[in-house]
N, C-alpha and C positions, 0 to 999 in steps of 0.2 A: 442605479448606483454603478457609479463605473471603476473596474481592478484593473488594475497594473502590476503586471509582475517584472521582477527585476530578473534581467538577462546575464547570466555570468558562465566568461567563459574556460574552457578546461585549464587545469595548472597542472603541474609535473603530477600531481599525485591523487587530479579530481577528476571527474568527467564534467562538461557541461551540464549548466541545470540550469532552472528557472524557479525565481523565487516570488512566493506571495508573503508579506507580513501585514497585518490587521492594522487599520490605522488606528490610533487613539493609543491611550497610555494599558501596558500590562499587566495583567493581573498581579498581585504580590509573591506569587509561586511563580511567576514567568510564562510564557505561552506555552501551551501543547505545539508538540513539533509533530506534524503527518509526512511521511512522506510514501510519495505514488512513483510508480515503476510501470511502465507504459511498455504494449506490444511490439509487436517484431514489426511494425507495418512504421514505427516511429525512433525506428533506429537512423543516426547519423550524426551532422557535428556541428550543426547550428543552433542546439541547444533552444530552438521552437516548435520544431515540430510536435514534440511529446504532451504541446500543450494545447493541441487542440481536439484530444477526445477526452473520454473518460471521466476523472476527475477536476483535470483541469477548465474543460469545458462545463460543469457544473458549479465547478468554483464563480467561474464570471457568471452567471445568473443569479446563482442565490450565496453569496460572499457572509450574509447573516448566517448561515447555517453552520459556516466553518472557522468557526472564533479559534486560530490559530495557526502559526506559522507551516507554509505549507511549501516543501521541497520536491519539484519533480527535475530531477538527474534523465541524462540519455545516454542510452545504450549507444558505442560505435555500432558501425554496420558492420555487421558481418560476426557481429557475438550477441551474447549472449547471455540474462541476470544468472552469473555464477562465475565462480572462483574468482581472480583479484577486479573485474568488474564489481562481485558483492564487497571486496571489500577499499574497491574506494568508493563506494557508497557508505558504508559503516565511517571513513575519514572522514567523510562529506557530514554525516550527521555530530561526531566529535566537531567538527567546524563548527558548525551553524548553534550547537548546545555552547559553544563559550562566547559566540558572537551579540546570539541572542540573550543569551542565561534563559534558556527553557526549561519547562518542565522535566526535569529528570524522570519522574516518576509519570510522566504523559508523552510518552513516543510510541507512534503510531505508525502503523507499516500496513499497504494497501496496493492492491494492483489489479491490471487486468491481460489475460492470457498470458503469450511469454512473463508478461509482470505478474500476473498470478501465481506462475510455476516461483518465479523471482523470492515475491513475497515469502512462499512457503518456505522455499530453500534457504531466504535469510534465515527466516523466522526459526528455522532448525539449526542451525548457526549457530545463532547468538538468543538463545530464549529467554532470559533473563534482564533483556534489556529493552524487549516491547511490555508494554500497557495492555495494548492489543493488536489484532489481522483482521485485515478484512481483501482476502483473494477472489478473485473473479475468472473463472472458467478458467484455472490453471491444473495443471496436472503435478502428483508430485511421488515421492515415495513414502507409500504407507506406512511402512517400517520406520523411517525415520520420523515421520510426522506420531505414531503410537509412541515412540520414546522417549522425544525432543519436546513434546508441546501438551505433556499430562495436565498441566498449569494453564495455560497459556488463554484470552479470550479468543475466539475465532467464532468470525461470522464469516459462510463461504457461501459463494452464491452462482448459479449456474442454470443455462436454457438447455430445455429436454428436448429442443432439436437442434444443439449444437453439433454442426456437420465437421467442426475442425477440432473439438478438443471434447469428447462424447462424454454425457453428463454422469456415465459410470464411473469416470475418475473419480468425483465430486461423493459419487456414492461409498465409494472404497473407502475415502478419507472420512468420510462421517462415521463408519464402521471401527478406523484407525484408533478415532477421538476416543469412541467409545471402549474401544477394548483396551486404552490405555487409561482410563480412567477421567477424561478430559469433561468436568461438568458443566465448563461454561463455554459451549461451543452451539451454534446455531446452524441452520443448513436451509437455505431457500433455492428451492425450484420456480422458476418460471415458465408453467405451460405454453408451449408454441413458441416459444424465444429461440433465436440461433444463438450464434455466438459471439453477435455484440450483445450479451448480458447486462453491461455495464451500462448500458441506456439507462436500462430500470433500476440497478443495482445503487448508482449513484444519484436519483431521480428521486429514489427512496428516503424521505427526510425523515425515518425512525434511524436511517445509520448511523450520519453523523450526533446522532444523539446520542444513540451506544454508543458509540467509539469514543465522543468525548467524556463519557458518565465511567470510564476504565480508567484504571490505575493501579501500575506496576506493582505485582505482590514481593515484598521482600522477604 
């Protein structure tokens, strides 16, 4: 099956992204919107780089698994997922929700490394406006993540011989979940994995089944 995603480039108030929509007609609630947040290694301003690892690269294989609108944004070089980068991502999603009419109540937020820190730090943000997380070998701050994301779904996922972001971060924040009261949080380790995680992480076709089986508690 072959994907094509649509190329769009930055506007006063957006960053470059790359867009996937499902072909055929949508559901009567609108599509799930996911969007992915790519590493420091796919920062710039051609708005394609970001799509050739991680999710994006899983998306063109198995396009069946991800029944829904899917947003990958780029980082300029030399920054980084936070302050007004997170929130012309946050613009970026008010966009694509009136363009598309998506699911409100199915926005999904996903990343790997710097976009796993990303993810977190949206997610601490703005918690009331994901479904669910799903961060990949990001680092974040406990504290905020125990007070920000008591509710929230998260699935975090991390290799125990990450030599660039050590899977104790991973550990901390499961700890976070926990002593903030967070019950629907999951934590997969991957023995002998470095720190592209995200090989396996997105590889893993039980997550797109979680991720899409969530929905935003009101």
């Amino acid at each position: 099956m072959s994907v094509r995603f649509r190329y769009r480039k930055a506007a006063f108030d957006t960053l470059p992204y790359a867009l996937y929509v499902p072909d055929g007609k949508a559901p009567r609630e609108g599509w799930p919107l996911v969007v992915f947040l790519h590493g420091s290694g796919e920062r710039g301003s051609d708005g394609r780089k970001q799509t050739t690892v991680g999710l994006p690269k899983h998306l063109k294989q198995h396009p069946e698994r991800w029944p829904g609108v899917v947003a990958m944004p780029q980082c300029p070089e030399g920054l980084r997922w936070e302050g007004f980068v997170l929130e012309s991502v946050y613009r970026l999603i008010g966009r694509l929700e009136r363009e598309f009419r998506t699911d409100p109540d199915r926005l999904y937020l996903t990343g790997l490394s710097m976009g796993g820190h990303g993810t977190w730090t949206m997610a601490c943000l703005y918690p009331d406006r994901f479904a669910a997380i799903a961060p990949m070998c990001g680092a974040a701050d406990p504290f905020r993540v125990m007070f920000s994301l008591q509710h929230l779904p998260v699935w975090n996922f991390h290799g125990t011989d990450d030599g660039v972001v050590p899977v104790e971060f991973s550990r901390v924040l499961r700890q976070a979940l926990e002593k903030g009261g967070n019950k629907t949080h999951r934590f997969t380790e991957y023995d002998e994995v470095g720190h592209a995680v995200w090989d396996k992480g997105y590889a893993n076709e039980e997550l797109p089944r979680w991720i899409f089986a969530q929905r935003r508690k009101r």
